[in-house]
C-alpha positions in Angstrom: 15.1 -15.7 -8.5 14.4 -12.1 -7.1 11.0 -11.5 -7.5 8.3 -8.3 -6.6 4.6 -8.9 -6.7 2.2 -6.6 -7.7 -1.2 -6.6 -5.5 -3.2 -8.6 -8.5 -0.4 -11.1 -8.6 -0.5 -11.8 -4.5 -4.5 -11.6 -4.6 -4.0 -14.1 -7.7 -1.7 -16.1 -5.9 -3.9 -16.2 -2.6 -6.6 -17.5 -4.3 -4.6 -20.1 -6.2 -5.3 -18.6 -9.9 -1.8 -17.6 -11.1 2.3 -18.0 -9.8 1.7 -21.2 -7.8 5.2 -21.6 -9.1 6.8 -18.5 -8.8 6.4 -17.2 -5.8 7.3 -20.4 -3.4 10.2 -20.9 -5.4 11.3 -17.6 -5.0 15.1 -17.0 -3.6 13.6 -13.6 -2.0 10.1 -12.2 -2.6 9.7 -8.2 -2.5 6.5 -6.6 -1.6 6.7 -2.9 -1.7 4.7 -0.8 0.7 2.2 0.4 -2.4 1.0 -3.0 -3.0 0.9 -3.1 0.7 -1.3 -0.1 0.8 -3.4 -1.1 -2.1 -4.0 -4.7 -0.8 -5.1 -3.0 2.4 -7.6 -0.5 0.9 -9.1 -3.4 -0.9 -9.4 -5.6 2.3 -10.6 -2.8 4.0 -14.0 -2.5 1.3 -14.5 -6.5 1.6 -15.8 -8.4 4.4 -13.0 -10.7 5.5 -10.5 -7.7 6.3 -9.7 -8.9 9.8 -9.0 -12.7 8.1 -7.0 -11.1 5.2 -5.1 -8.5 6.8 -3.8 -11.5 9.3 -2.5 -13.7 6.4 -1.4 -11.0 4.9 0.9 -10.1 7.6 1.7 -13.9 8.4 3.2 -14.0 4.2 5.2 -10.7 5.0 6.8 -12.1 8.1 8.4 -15.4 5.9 12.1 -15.1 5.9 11.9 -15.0 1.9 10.0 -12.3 1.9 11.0 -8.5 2.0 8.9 -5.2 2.2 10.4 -2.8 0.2 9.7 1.1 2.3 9.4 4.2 0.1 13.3 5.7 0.2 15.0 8.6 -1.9 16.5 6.3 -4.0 12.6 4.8 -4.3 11.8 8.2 -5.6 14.7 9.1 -7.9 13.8 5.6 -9.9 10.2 7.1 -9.8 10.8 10.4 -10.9 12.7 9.1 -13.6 10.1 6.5 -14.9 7.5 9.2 -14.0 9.7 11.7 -16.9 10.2 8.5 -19.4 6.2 7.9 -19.7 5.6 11.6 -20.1 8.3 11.7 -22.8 6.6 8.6 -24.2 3.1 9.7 -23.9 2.1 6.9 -22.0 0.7 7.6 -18.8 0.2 4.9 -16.2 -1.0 5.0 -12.7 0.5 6.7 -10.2 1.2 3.4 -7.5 1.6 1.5 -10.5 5.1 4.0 -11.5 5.8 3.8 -7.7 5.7 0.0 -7.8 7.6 -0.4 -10.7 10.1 2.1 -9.0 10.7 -0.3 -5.8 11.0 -3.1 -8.1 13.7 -1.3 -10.0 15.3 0.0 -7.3 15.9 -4.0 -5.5 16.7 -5.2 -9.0 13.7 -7.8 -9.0 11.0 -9.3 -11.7 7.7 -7.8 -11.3 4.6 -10.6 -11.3 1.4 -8.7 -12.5 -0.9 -9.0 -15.1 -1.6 -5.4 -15.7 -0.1 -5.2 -19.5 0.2 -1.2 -19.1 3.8 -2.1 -17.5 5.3 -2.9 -20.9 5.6 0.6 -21.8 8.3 0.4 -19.0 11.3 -1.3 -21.5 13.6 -0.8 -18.2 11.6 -2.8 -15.7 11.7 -6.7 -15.8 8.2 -7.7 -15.9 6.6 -11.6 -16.1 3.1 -11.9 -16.9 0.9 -14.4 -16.0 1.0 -17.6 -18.5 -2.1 -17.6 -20.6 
């Protein structure tokens, strides 16, 4: 299986709360350079950034795991998701569109458990077992 994490699912993950069976199964796991970003600015306002920034990059040198950069193809699946929710009158936020873009664009399941992402019908989205 081919799946992307959103930065709630790896910070669930890390702490052992949620896809203890996803993500080690995984075939390939993608972690876009938003999440990246996001999961940095949040280490960066706690005080174990040094110690999370380090396993952080220790999971995104696994073999299984891929960091999907920003392309133009990254932003032709955003623009396009950015026109559907104005269309639809559903707004989301804007790293939110461009994570659901990378995971579009690499064809893989995005973990999260922000429910806003169902107003996406195009992207393949799991949420977290209740």
């Amino acid at each position: 299986m081919k799946i992307a994490l959103d930065a709630n699912a790896y910070s669930d993950w890390k702490r052992g709360i949620r896809w203890l069976d996803e993500i080690p199964t995984a075939d390939e796991v993608h972690v876009s350079a938003t999440v990246i970003g996001e999961l940095c600015y949040g280490f960066a306002r706690g005080n174990q950034e040094v110690a999370n920034v380090a396993e952080l990059e220790a999971f995104l040198s696994h073999p299984a795991v891929v960091v999907n950069r920003v392309t133009d193809s990254t932003a032709r699946y955003y623009a396009a998701l950015k026109k559907f929710l104005r269309f639809q009158g559903t707004p989301l936020p804007e790293n939110d569109i461009w994570i659901a873009a990378s995971s579009m664009e690499h064809g893989s399941m995005l973990l999260t458990r922000d429910s806003h992402f169902a107003c996406l019908p195009q992207l393949r989205v799991r949420w977290p077992q209740t």
